[in-house]
Each structure stands twice: as C-alpha cells, then as structure tokens.
N, C-alpha and C positions, 0 to 999 in steps of 0.2 A: 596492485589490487587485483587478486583472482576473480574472473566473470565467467559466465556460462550462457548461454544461450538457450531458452527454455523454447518452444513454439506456443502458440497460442492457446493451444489443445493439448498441452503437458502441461499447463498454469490452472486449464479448466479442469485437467483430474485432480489437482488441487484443493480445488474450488477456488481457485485465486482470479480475481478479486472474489471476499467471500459476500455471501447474500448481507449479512450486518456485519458491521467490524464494530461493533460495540458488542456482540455476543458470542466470542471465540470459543465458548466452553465449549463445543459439542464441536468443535471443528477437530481434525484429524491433523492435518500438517502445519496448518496457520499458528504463527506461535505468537504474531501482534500485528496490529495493524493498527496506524497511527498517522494523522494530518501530517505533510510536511509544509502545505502553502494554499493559501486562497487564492484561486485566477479571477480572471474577471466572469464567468458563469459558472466552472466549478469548484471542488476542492481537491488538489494532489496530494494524492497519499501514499505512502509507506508497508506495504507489505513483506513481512518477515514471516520465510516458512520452511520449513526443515524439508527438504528432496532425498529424493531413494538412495542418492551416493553417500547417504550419511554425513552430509553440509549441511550449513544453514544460510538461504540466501533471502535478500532483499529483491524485488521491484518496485517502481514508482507506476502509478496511472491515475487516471482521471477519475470523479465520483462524482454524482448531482451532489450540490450544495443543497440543503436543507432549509427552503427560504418560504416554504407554507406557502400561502397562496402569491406571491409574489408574481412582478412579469416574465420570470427565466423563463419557467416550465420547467419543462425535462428538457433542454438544452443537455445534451453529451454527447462528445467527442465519438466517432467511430471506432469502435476496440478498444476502448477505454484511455483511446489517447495511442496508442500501441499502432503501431505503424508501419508496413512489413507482417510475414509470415512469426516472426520471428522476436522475442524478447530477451536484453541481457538483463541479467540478474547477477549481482554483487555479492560475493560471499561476504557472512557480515558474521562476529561473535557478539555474543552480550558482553559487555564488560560496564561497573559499577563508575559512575563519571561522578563529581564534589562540584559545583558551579556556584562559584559566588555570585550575589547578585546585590542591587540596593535596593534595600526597600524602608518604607516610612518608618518613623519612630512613634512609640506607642506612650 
C-alpha cells in the first residue's frame, strides 16, 4: 500500500481538512470527503484529494460532531487529531464496489 507523507501546511494549501465537507463543489483538490467513525466527542473522517504528483491520496482526522447545543461543545483534538509535524496519506483509486446487504421485505 503506497503512502506519502504530506506536512501539516502541504494538507492546508489543500484546504485539507476542507471548511464544509458537505460542500466540495468549489473546492480545488478535495475530490470527497466522507465519515469513516463516531468517537466518543468527535467524528473521523475521510479525506480524498488529488496532490501535485498527479495521485490521489486519502487522510483520516478528527471534526466536531454536530450535536447543537449539546454538552461537548467544540471539544477537538489538536491538529485535527494529527500528531507530529507530519501526516501519511494513502494512495487510494476510485473503483466501483456491489455490497450485498439484508434488508426488510416490503
């Protein structure tokens, strides 16, 4: 599995993490960005974004959960969970997945 090591301030010319990951359209590099797990204050998530070597790579980080006025607050992680000068990111392709699943009968 090919990685790379981005720094912290090669992810922010990015914009990575971007300001909304529900609104990529006007973003430049970000090609998706998508939950991958509930923690116990926030949410990790999934950022896919195409970098200057003409790859396309993944990172995971941390993001406020979205819990309204609830007691978290803005509980979040420092550097977005990111730890070190330094982040590896995961060369990742699209490819088209079939997942069976079960569900109710109608």
């Amino acid at each position: 599995m090919p990685t790379r090591e981005f720094t912290i301030a090669e992810l922010a010319d990015y914009n990575i993490p971007p300001d909304d990951p529900t609104d990529l359209d006007c973003e430049e590099y970000v090609l998706a960005d998508e939950q991958a797990a509930i923690l116990k204050y926030t949410a990790l998530r999934r950022c896919v974004f195409a970098a200057d070597d003409g790859k396309t790579y993944a990172v995971e980080y941390e993001a406020p959960l979205d819990t309204g006025a609830f007691e978290l607050g803005d509980r979040l992680p420092d550097g977005r969970g990111w730890h070190g000068g330094t982040v590896q990111a995961t060369e990742v392709e699209q490819l088209q997945v079939v997942v069976s699943r079960w569900v109710p009968v109608f």
